[in-house]
C-alpha positions as CSV (number, residue, x, y, z in Angstrom):
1,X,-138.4,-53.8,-41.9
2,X,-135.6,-51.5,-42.3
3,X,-135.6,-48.1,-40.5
4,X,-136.8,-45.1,-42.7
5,X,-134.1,-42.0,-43.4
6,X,-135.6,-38.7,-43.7
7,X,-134.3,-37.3,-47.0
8,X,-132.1,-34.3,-44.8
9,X,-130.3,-37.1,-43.9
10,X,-129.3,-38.4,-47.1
11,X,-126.2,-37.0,-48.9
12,X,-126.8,-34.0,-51.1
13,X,-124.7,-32.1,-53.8
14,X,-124.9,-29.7,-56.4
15,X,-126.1,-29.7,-59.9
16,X,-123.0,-29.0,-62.5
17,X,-125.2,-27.3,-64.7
18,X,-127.6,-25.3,-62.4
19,X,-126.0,-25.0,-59.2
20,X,-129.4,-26.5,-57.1
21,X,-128.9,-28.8,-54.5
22,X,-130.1,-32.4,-55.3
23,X,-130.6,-35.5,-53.2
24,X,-128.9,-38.8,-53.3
25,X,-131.5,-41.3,-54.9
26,X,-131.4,-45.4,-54.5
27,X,-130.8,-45.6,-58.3
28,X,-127.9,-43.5,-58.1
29,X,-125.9,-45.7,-55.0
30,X,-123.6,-47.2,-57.4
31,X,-122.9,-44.2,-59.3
32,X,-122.9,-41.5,-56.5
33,X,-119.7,-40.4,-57.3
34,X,-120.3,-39.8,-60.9
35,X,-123.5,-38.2,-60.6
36,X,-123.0,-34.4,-61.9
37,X,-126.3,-33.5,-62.6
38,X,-129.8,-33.0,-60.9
39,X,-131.7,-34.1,-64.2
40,X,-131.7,-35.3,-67.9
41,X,-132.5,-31.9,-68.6
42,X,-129.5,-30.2,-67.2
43,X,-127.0,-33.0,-68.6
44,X,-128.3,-32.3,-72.1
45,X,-127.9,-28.4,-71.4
46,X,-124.6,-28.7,-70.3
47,X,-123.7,-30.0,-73.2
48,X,-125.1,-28.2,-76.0
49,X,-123.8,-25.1,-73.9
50,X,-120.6,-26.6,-74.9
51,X,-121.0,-26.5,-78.2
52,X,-122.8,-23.3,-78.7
53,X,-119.9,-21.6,-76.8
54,X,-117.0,-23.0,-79.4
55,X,-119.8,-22.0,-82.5
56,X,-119.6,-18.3,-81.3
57,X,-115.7,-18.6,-81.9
């Protein structure tokens, strides 16, 4: 059986959207270098903040 990590050990970074700090997550290990965001909800935010901001133009 393979030896457990503690989850301080694991990579971290930060959320694009919100700026927390979020863990690095098995589903994730292909795509860690793409991963942005902490959550569906803050990659949804993001981007209707994008498009609210050019409708106030």
């Amino acid at each position: 059986m393979p030896k457990m990590r503690k989850k301080s050990d694991l990579p971290s970074k930060d959320c694009a959207h919100c700026g927390l700090s979020f863990a690095w997550r098995k589903k994730w290990a292909r795509d860690w270098d793409n991963v942005r965001f902490c959550s569906d909800r803050c990659r949804s935010a993001s981007k209707g903040g994008a498009k609210r901001a050019q409708d106030d133009r």
